[in-house]
Kinemage of the C-alpha trace (Angstrom):
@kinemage 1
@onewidth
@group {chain A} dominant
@subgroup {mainchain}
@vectorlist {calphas} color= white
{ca unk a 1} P 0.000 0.000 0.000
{ca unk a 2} L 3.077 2.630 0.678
{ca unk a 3} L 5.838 2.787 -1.529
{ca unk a 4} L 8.901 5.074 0.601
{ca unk a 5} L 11.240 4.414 -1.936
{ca unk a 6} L 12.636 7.615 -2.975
{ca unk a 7} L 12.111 9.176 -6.422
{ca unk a 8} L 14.655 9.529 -9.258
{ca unk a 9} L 14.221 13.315 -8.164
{ca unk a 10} L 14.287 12.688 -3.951
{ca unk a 11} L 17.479 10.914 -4.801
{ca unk a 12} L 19.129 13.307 -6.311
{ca unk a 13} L 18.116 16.182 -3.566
{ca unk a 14} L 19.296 14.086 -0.881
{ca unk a 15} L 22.368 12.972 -2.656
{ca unk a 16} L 23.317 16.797 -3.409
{ca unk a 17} L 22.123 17.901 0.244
{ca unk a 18} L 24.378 15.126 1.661
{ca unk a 19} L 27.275 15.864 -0.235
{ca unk a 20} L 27.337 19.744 0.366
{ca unk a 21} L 26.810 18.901 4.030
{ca unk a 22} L 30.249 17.225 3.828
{ca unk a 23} L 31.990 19.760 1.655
{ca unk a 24} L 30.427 22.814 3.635
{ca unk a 25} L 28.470 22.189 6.740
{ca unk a 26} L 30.339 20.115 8.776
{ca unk a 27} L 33.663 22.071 8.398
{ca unk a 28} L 32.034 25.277 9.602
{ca unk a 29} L 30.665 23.781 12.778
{ca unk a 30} L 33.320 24.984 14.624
{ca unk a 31} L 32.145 28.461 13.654
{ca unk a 32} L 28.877 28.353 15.907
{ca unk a 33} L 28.497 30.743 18.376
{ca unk a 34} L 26.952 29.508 21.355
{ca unk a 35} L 22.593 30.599 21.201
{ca unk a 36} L 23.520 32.842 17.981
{ca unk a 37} L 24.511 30.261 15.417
{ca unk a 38} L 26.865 31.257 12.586
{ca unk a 39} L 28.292 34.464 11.761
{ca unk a 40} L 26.525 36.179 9.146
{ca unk a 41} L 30.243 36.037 7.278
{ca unk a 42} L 30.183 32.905 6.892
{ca unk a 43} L 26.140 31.772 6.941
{ca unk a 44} L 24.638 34.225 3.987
{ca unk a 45} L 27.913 32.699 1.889
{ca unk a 46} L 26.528 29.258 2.424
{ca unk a 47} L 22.889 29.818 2.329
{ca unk a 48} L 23.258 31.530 -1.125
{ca unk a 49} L 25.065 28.471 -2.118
{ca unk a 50} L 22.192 26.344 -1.079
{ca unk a 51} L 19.761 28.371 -3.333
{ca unk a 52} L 21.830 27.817 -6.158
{ca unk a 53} L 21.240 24.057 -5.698
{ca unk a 54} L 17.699 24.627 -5.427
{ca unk a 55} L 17.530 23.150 -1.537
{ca unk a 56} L 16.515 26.714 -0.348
{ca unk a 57} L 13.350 26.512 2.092
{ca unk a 58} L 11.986 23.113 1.284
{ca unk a 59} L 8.844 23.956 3.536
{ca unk a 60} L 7.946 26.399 1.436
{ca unk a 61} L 6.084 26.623 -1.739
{ca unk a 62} L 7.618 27.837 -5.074
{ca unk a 63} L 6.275 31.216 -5.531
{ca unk a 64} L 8.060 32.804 -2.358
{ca unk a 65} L 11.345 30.729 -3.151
{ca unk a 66} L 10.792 27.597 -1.577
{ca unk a 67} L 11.589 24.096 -2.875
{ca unk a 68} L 7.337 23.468 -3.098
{ca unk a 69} L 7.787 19.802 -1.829
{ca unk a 70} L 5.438 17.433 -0.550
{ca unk a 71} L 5.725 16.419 3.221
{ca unk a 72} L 7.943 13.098 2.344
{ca unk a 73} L 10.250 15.431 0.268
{ca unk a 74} L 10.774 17.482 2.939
{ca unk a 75} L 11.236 14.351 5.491
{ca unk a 76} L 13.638 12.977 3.593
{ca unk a 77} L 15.553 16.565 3.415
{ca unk a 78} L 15.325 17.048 6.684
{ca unk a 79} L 16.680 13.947 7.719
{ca unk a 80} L 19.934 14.448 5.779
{ca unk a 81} L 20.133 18.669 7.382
{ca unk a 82} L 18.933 16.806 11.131
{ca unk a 83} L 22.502 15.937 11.578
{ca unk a 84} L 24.384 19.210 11.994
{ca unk a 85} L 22.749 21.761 14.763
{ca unk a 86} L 23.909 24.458 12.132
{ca unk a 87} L 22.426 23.360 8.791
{ca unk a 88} L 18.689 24.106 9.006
{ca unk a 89} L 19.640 27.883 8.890
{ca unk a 90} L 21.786 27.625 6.006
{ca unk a 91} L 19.037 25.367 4.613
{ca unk a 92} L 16.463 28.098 5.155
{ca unk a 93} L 14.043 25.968 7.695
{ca unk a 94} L 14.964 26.535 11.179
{ca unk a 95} L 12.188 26.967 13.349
{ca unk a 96} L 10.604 29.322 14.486
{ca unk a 97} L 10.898 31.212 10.825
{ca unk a 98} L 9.924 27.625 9.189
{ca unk a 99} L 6.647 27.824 11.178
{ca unk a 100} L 6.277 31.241 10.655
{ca unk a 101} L 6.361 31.252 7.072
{ca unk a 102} L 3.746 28.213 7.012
{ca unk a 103} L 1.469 30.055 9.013
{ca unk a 104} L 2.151 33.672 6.680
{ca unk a 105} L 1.558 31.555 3.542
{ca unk a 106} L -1.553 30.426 4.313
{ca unk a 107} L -2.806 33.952 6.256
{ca unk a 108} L -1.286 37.308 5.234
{ca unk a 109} L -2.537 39.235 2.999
{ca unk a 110} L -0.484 40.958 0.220
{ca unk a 111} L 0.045 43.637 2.144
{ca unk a 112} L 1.684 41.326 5.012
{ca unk a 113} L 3.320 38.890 2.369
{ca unk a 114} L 5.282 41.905 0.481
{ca unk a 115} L 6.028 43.259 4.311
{ca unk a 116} L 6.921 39.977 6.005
{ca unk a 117} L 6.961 37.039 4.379
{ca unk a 118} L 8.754 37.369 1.322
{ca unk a 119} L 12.154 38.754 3.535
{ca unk a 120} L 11.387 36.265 5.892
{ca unk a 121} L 11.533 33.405 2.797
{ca unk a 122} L 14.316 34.280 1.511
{ca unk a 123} L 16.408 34.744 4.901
{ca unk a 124} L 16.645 38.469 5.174
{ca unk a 125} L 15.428 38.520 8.318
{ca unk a 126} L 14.348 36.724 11.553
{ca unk a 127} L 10.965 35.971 13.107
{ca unk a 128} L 9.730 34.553 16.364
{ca unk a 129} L 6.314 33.158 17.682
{ca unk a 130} L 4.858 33.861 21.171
{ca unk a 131} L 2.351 31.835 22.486
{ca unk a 132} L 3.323 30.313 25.805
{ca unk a 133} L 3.351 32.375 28.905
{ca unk a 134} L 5.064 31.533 32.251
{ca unk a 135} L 1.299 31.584 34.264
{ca unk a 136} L -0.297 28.989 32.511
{ca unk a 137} L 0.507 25.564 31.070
{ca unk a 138} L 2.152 25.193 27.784
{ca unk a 139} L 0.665 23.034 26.514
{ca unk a 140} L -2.879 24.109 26.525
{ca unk a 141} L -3.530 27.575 24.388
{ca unk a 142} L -7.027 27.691 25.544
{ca unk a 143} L -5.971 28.915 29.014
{ca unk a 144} L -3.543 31.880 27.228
{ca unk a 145} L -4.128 35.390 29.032
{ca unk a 146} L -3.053 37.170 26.790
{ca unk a 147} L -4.903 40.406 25.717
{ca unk a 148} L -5.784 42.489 22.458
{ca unk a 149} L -8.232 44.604 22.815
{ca unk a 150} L -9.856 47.091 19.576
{ca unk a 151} L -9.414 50.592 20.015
{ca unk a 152} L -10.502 52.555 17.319
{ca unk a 153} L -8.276 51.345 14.088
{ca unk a 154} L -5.610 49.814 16.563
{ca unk a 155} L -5.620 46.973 18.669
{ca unk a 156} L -3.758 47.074 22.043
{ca unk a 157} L -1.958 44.257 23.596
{ca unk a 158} L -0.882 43.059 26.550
{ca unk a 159} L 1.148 39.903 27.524
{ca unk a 160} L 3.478 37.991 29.193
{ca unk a 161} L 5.273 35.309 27.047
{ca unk a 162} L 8.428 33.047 27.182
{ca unk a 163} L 10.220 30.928 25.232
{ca unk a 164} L 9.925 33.021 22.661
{ca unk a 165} L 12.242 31.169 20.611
{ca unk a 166} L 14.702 33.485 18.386
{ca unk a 167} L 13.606 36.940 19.649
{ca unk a 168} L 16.684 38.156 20.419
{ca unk a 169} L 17.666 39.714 16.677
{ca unk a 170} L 14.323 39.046 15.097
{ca unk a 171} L 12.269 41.802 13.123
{ca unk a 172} L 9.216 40.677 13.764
{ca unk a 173} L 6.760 38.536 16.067
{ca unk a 174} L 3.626 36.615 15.737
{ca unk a 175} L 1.816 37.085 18.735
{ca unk a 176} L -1.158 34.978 20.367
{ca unk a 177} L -3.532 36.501 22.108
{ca unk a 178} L -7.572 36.657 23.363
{ca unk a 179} L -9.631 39.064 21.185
{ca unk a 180} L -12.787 37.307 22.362
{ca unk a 181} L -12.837 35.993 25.954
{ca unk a 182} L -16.540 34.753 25.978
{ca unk a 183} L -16.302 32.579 22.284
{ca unk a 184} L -15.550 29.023 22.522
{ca unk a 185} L -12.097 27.805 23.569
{ca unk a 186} L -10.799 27.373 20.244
{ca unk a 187} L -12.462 30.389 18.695
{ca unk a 188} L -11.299 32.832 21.991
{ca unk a 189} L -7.811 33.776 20.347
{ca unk a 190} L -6.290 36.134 17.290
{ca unk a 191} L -3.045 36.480 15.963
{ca unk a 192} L -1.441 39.834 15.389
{ca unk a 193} L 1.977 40.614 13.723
{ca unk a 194} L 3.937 42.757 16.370
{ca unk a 195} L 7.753 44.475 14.569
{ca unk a 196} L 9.840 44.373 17.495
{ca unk a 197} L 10.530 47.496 17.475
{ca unk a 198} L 7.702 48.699 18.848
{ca unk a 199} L 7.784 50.587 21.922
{ca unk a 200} L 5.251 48.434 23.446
{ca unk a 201} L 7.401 45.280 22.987
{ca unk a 202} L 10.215 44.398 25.400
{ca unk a 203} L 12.502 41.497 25.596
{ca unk a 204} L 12.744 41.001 29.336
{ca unk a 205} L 15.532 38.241 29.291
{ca unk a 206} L 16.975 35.390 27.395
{ca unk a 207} L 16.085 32.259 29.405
{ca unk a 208} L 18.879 29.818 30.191
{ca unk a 209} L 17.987 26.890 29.108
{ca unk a 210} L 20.175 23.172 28.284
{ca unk a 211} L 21.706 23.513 24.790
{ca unk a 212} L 23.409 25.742 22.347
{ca unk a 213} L 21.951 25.578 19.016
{ca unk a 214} L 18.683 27.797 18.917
{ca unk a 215} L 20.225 31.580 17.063
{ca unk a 216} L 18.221 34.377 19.187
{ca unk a 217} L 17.864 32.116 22.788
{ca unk a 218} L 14.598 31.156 24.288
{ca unk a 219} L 12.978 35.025 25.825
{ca unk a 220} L 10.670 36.178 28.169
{ca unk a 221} L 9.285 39.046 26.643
{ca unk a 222} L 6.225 41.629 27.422
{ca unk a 223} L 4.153 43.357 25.580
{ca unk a 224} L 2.742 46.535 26.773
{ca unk a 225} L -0.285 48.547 25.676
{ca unk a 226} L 1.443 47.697 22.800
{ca unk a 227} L -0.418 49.302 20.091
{ca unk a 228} L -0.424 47.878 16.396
{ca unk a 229} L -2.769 48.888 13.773
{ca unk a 230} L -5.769 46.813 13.102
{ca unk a 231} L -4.362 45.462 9.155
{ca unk a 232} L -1.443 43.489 11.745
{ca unk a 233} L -4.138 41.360 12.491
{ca unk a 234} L -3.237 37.618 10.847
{ca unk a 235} L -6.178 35.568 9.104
{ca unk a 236} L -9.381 35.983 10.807
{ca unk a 237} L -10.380 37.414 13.928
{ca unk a 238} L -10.840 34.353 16.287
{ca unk a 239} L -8.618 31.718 14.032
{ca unk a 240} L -5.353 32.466 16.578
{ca unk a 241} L -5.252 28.122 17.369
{ca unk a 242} L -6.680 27.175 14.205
{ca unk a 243} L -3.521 28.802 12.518
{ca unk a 244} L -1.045 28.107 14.950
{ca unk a 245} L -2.349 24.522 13.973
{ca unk a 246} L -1.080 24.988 10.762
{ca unk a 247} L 2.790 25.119 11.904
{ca unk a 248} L 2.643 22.536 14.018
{ca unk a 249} L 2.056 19.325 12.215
{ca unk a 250} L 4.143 19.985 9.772
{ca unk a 251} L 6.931 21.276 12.558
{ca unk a 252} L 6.872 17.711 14.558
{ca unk a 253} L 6.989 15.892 10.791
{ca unk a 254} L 10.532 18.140 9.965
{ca unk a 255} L 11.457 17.435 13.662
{ca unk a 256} L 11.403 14.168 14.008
{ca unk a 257} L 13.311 13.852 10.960
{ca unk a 258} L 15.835 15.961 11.774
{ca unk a 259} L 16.086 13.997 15.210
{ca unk a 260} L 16.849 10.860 12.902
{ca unk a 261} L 19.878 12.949 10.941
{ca unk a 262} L 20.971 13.397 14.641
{ca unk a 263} L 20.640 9.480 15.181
{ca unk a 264} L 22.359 8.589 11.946
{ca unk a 265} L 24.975 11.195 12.773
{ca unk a 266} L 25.417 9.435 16.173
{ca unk a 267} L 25.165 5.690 14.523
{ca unk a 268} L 27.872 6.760 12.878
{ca unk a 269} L 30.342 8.120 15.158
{ca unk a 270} L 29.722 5.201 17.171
{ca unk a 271} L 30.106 2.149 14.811
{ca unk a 272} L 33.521 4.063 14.069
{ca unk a 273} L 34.171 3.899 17.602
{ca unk a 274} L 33.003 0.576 18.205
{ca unk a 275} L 35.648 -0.516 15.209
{ca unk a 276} L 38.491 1.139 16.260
{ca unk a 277} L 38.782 1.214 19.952
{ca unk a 278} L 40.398 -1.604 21.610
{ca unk a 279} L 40.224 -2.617 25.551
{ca unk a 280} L 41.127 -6.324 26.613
{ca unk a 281} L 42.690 -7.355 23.418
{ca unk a 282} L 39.542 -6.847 21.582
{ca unk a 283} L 37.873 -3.957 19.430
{ca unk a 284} L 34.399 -2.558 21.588
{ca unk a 285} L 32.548 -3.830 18.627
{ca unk a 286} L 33.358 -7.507 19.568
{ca unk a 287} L 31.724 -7.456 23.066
{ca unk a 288} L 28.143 -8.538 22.946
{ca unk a 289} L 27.125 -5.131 24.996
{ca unk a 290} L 28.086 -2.821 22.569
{ca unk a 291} L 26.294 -5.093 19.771
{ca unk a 292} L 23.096 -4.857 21.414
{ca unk a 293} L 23.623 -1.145 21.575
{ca unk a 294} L 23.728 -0.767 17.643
{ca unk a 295} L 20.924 -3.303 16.957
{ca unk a 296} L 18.473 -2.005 19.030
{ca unk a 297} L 19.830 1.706 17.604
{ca unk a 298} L 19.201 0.310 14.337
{ca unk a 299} L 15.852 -0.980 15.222
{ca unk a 300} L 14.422 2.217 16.513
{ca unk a 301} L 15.398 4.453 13.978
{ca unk a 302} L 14.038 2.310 11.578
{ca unk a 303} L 10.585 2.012 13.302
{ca unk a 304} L 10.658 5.599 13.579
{ca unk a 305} L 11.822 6.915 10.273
{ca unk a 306} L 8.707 4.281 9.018
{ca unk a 307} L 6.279 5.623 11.395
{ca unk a 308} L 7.130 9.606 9.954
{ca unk a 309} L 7.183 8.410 6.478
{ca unk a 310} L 4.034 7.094 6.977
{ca unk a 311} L 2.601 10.296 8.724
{ca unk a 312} L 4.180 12.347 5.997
{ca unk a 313} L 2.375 10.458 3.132
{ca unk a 314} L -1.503 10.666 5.195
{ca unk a 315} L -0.166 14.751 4.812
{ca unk a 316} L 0.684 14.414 1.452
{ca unk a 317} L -3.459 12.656 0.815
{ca unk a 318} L -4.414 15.646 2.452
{ca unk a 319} L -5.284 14.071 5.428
{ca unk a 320} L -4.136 16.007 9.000
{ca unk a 321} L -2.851 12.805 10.257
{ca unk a 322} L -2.726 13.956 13.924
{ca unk a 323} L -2.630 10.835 15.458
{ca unk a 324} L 0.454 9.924 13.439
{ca unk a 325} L 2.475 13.028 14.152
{ca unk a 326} L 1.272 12.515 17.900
{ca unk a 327} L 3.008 9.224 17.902
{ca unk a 328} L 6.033 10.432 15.773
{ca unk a 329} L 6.522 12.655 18.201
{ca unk a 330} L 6.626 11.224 21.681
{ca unk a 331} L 8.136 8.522 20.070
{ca unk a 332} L 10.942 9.866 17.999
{ca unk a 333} L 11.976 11.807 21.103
{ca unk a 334} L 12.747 8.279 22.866
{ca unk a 335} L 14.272 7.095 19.927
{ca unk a 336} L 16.391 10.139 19.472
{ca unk a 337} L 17.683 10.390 23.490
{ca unk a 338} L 18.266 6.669 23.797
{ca unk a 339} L 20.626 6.075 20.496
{ca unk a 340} L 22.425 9.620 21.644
{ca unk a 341} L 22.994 7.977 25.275
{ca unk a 342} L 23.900 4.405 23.813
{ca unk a 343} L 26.702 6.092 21.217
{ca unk a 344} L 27.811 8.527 24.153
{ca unk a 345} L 28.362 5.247 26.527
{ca unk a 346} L 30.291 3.820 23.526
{ca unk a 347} L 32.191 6.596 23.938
{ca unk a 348} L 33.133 6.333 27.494
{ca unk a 349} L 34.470 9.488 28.613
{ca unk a 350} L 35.097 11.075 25.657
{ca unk a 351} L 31.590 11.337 24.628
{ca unk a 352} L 31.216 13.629 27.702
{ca unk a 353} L 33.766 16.137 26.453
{ca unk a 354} L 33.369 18.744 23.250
{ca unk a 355} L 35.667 16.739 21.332
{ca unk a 356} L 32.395 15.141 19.474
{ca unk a 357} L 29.353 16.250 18.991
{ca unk a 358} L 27.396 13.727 21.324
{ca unk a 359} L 27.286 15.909 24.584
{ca unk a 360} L 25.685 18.799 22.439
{ca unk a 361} L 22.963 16.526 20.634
{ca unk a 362} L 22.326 14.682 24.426
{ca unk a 363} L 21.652 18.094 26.002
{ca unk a 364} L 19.283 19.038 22.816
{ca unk a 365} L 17.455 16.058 23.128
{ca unk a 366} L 16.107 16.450 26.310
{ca unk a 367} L 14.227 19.265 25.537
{ca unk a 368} L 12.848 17.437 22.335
{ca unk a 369} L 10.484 15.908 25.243
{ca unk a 370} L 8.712 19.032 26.155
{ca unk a 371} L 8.677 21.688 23.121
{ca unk a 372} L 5.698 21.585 20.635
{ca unk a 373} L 3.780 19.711 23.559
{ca unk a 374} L 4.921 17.250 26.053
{ca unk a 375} L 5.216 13.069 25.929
{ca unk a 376} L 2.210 13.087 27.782
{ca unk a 377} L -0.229 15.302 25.841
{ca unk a 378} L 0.899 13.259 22.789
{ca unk a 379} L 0.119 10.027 24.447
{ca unk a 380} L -3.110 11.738 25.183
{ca unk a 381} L -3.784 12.523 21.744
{ca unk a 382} L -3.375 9.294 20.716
{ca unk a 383} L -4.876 7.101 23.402
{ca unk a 384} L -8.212 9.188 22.881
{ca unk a 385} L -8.060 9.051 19.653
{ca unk a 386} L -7.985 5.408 19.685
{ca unk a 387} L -10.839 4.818 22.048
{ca unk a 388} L -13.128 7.117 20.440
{ca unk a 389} L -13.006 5.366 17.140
{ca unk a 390} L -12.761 1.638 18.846
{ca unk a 391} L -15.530 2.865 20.626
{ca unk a 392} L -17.060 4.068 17.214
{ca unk a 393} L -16.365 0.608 15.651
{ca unk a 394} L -13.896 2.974 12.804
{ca unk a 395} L -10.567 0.975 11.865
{ca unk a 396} L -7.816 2.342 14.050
{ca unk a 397} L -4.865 1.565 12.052
């Protein structure tokens, strides 16, 4: 019923992606600055590069200078860019710009696509997306506090968000917040384009958080009687979660693929290890331990590369597939922290240090747990989904 082989024309964007990440990615890893990525000396360099190959923004669709791939295109990019921390932002599709643009393509108006999506496409600038705020949970946008309010032909906000991710540096912000209080939980919020240099907007601090890799940190910011006029208003008034919908299944597809680049990356480093490192007159790879390690590395990627294949295609037949990306997600997380721990414990010591990458991707992968909703709300999704059509007597697989 699915056919994942790759295409004569998926073959050769992953076999060009992989071999520029050789001859120009991983050499310039050394160049990342700690929470602000690469150096715009050496980044706009490489990202012009990349739109010379045509790999430029695979998310997006051709007519703002995307690639205008399906979802298992874009998988099976993102799997070769998930295994340097640095690549999606020469690849154009680092989040929170890659959701962004998703959401701008299918909302702004001309107006707002001329103004903010087009620079934001093609890399010019920097965007970020605040939606959670330190009083409520997370996970659940219904309880956002949040406030826009019409006066005359402005609308004035005020709210407390953070992890804002990428603020620090960005132009712009989209901004979730309740225009209605009384509608229906899903129908209570807006979304407003905020330019961050408005005097209503302050970035309050960059939140310390475990990793390196996000360019523009993870911020608490404020806005305050921050006044934007009423055309900054994105899509409809009251569609705030129906559009901030429209990032996210897509997001968790290009993540969990990009967690298997990391996996692959990690494979890698430790079957090298594995061959080359000898204690007790043997090579690590001869001890039954270390076997087990790489089958049951094998055997987890593979399930989970299957599993977002196969949640990639439902997307591609139109269909929201949210149980699938549900289970790719809480799923490819485990998958994604356990071969990172095996290959560090390989490793021994040295995969504590900076002198691989391991440490950086372990410390990354913890949070893969908790952003774009927790293990458990995904487990949620799923197990409800599961009775309610069980109960229904509708197939479940």
């Amino acid at each position: 019923m699915f056919d994942f082989s790759p295409s004569e024309e998926q073959h050769h964007i992953i076999d060009t992606a992989s071999q520029f990440m050789k001859d120009y990615v991983y050499p310039n890893e050394k160049h990342m600055v700690p929470h602000r990525g690469l150096p715009d000396d050496i980044l706009k360099p490489l990202q012009q590069k990349v739109k010379d190959l045509g790999l430029w923004a695979g998310h997006l669709p051709k007519d703002v200078g995307g690639m205008g791939t399906g979802f298992i295109t874009l998988g099976l990019l993102s799997e070769v860019i998930g295994r340097s921390p640095i690549a999606p932002y020469i690849f154009g599709s680092m989040a929170p710009d890659a959701g962004n643009g998703e959401i701008l393509v299918h909302a702004a108006t001309e107006k707002q696509r001329e103004k903010y999506l087009l620079p934001l496409a093609n890399g010019d600038i920097r965007s970020c997306f605040a939606m959670t705020e330190p009083e409520v949970s997370g996970s659940d946008p219904r309880t956002l506090q949040a406030s826009a309010e019409k006066d005359g032909d402005e609308w004035v906000i005020n709210a407390h968000k953070w992890f804002t991710t990428g603020a620090v540096g960005s132009s712009f912000s989209i901004v979730m917040a309740v225009t209605d209080p009384d509608a229906k939980p899903h129908k209570k919020t807006s979304l407003f384009i905020v330019e961050n240099d408005n005097p209503g907007f302050e970035i309050v601090r960059e939140v310390p958080v475990i990793g390196d890799h996000f360019a523009g940190g993870h911020c608490e910011v404020r806005y305050t009687n921050c006044r934007i006029p009423e055309e900054n208003m994105l899509g409809n008034r009251g569609e705030g979660f129906k559009l901030a919908q429209l990032r996210l299944g897509p997001g968790r597809i290009t993540h969990a693929m990009r967690w298997l680049g990391v996996c692959h990356r990690s494979m890698d480093l430790m079957l090298d290890y594995a061959l080359k490192r000898e204690t007790r007159g043997k090579t690590l790879g001869q001890f039954q331990s270390i076997q087990n390690f790489i089958a049951d590395s094998a055997a987890d990627m593979q399930a989970a590369r299957l599993m977002t294949l196969h949640a990639a295609w439902l997307m591609d037949q139109g269909d929201e597939a949210r149980k699938d990306v549900s289970l790719i997600k809480f799923y490819g997380a485990k998958v994604l922290h356990d071969v990172i721990d095996r290959a560090i414990q390989v490793h021994g010591a040295l995969g504590v240090t900076g002198d691989t990458p391991l440490e950086g991707f372990y410390r990354e992968a913890r949070t893969a747990r908790i952003y774009d909703g927790p293990d458990e709300v995904h487990r949620y999704v799923v197990a409800r989904t599961l009775l309610k059509a069980f109960e229904k007597g509708e197939e479940l697989y």
